[in-house]
BALOBA-1460 file (C-alpha; in Angstrom, 3 decimals):
// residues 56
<rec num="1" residu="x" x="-36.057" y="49.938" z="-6.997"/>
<rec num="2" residu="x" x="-35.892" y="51.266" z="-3.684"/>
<rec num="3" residu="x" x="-33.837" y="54.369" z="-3.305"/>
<rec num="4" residu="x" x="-35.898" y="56.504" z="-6.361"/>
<rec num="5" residu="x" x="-33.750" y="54.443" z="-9.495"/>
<rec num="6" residu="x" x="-35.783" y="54.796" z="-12.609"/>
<rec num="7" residu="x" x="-37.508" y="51.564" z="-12.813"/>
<rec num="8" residu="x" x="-38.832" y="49.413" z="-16.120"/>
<rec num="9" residu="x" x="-40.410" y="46.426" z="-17.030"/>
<rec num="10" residu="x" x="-37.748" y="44.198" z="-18.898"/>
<rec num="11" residu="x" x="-37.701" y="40.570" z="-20.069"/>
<rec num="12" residu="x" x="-41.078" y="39.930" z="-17.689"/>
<rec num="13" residu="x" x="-39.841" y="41.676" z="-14.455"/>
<rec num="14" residu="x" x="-38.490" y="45.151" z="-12.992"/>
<rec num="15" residu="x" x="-35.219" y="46.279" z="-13.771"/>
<rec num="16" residu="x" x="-33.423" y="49.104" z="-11.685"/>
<rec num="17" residu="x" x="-31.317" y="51.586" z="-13.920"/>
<rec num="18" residu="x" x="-28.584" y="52.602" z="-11.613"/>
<rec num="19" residu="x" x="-27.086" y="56.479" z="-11.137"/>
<rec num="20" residu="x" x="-23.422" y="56.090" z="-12.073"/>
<rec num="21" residu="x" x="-21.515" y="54.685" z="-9.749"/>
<rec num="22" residu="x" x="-23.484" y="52.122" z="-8.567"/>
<rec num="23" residu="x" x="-24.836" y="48.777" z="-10.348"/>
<rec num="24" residu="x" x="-26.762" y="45.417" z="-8.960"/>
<rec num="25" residu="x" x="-30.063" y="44.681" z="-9.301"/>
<rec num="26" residu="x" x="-31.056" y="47.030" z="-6.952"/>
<rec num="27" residu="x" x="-28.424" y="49.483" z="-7.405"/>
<rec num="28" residu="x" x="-26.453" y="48.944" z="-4.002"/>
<rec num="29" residu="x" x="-23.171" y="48.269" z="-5.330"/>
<rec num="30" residu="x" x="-21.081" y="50.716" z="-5.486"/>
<rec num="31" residu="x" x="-18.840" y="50.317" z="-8.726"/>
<rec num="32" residu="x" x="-15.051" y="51.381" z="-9.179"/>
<rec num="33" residu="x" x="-15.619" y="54.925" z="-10.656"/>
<rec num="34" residu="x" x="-12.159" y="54.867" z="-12.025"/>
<rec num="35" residu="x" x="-13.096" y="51.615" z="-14.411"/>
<rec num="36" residu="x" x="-13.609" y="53.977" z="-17.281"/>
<rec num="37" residu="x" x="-10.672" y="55.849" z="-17.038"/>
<rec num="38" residu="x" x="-12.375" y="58.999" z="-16.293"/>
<rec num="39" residu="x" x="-8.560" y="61.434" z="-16.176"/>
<rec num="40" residu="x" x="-7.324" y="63.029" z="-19.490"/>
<rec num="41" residu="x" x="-3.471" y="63.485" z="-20.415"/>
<rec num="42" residu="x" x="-2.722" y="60.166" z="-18.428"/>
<rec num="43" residu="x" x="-3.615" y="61.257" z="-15.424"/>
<rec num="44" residu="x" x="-4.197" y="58.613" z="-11.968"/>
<rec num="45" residu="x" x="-7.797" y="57.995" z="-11.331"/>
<rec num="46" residu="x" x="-7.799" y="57.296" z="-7.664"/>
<rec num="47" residu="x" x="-11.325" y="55.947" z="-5.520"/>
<rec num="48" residu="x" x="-12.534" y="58.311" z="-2.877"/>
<rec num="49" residu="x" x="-15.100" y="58.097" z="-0.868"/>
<rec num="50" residu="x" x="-17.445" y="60.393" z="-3.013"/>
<rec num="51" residu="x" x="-16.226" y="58.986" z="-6.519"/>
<rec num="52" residu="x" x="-12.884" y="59.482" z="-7.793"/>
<rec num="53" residu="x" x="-9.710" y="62.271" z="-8.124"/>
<rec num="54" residu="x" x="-7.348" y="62.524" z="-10.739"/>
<rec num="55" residu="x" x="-3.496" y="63.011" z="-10.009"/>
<rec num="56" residu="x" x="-1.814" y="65.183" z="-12.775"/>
């Protein structure tokens, strides 16, 4: 883990556990923050650059 991820030992080697948002072994992809449908009342989860917005 190279950017302070919190790192274990799992099935014989290292495994990275990712901040949200990001996923890979060693956390550098960035994930589609709107996969979870993060907006309530049906709102439009839309990507930015820093996560995600919801459109009412």
């Amino acid at each position: 883990c190279l950017d302070g991820e919190i790192c274990s030992v799992a099935d014989g080697g290292p495994k990275c556990f990712c901040p949200d948002g990001f996923g890979g072994a060693s956390c550098k992809t960035k994930l589609n923050s709107c996969v979870s449908n993060p907006c309530q009342n049906g709102g439009l989860c839309l990507e930015t650059s820093s996560g995600f917005r919801c459109e009412c």
